[in-house]
C-alpha positions, 0 to 999 in steps of 0.5 A: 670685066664683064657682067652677064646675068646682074638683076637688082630688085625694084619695087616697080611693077611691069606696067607703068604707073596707070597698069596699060602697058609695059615698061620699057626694058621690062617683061612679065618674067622680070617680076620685081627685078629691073634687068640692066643693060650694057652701054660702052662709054669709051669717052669715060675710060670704061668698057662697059656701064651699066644703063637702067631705062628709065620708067616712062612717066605715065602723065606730062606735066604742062608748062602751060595750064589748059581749060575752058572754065576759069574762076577767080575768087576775090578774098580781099581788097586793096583797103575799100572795105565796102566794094571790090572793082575791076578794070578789065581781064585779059586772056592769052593763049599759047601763041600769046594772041587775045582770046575773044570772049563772048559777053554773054560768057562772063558773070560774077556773084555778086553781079555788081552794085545794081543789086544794092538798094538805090542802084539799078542803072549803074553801068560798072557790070561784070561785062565792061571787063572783057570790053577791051578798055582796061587802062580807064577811070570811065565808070562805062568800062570798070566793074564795081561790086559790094564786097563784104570780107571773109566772104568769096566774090567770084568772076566766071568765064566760060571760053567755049572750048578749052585753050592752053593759056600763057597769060592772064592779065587782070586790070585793078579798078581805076576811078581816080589816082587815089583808088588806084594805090590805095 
């Protein structure tokens, strides 16, 4: 048995799905016909399979997602009606290693509690989460904010250049064992 001049219709075109370059086991006169080709698969007990080549995917999904700038977006608490804290934020790269971020690279709006009226020196600023001490109730190492529901309360960092991230570890706000099951 043997097949010669098989053509099965498709739908694809010859290019790849962004139209730059030819794809494989195509050519321009195939039109809208993907040719088969022939593959001996004795192993099976046949002479002779048909193999259509797959279409190459034009884009790789990642396993592992890349950027420079992350945002967080903090809708609800852990039952504080009136503020949303933090201990720390932790972020890895592929290899698993800290990524080091510049103080000056991390913000949030609402900043912190300063912007409240009977506070201004209060120590719990958006910084203190990149200061390496997570596993704290030290008011010199958390960040506090008001929090005010159903409205977005954001954290920016800006890496300095794009990275490829495997992990990110955020650290709830510890001030005592109370605040930290609630």
């Amino acid at each position: 048995f043997e097949i010669a001049d098989l053509k099965v219709k498709s739908r694809l075109d010859s290019t790849n799905r962004l139209g730059s370059a030819p794809v494989e086991g195509r050519s321009e006169e195939d039109g809208d016909v993907l040719s088969p080709s022939r593959k001996t698969a004795s192993s099976h007990g046949f002479k002779d399979k048909l193999c259509f080549r797959a279409d190459p995917s034009p884009f790789h999904i990642p396993l592992l997602p890349s950027g420079r700038h992350l945002k967080f977006d903090i809708l609800s608490t852990w039952g504080d009606v009136h503020y949303v804290g933090l201990s720390g934020i932790e972020i890895f790269d592929k290899e698993g290693n800290p990524v080091r971020i510049d103080p000056s690279a991390i913000s949030a709006d609402p900043p912190d509690i300063n912007i409240m009226p009977g506070y201004g020196d209060d120590p719990r600023t958006v910084d203190k989460l990149i200061d390496g001490v997570n596993r704290t109730c030290d008011d010199m190492h958390v960040w506090l904010a008001p929090f005010t529901g159903g409205r977005h309360h954001y954290i920016f960092i800006d890496l300095g250049c794009s990275f490829v991230l495997s992990m990110i570890r955020v650290w709830n706000y510890n001030k005592s064992r109370i605040h930290s099951y609630r």
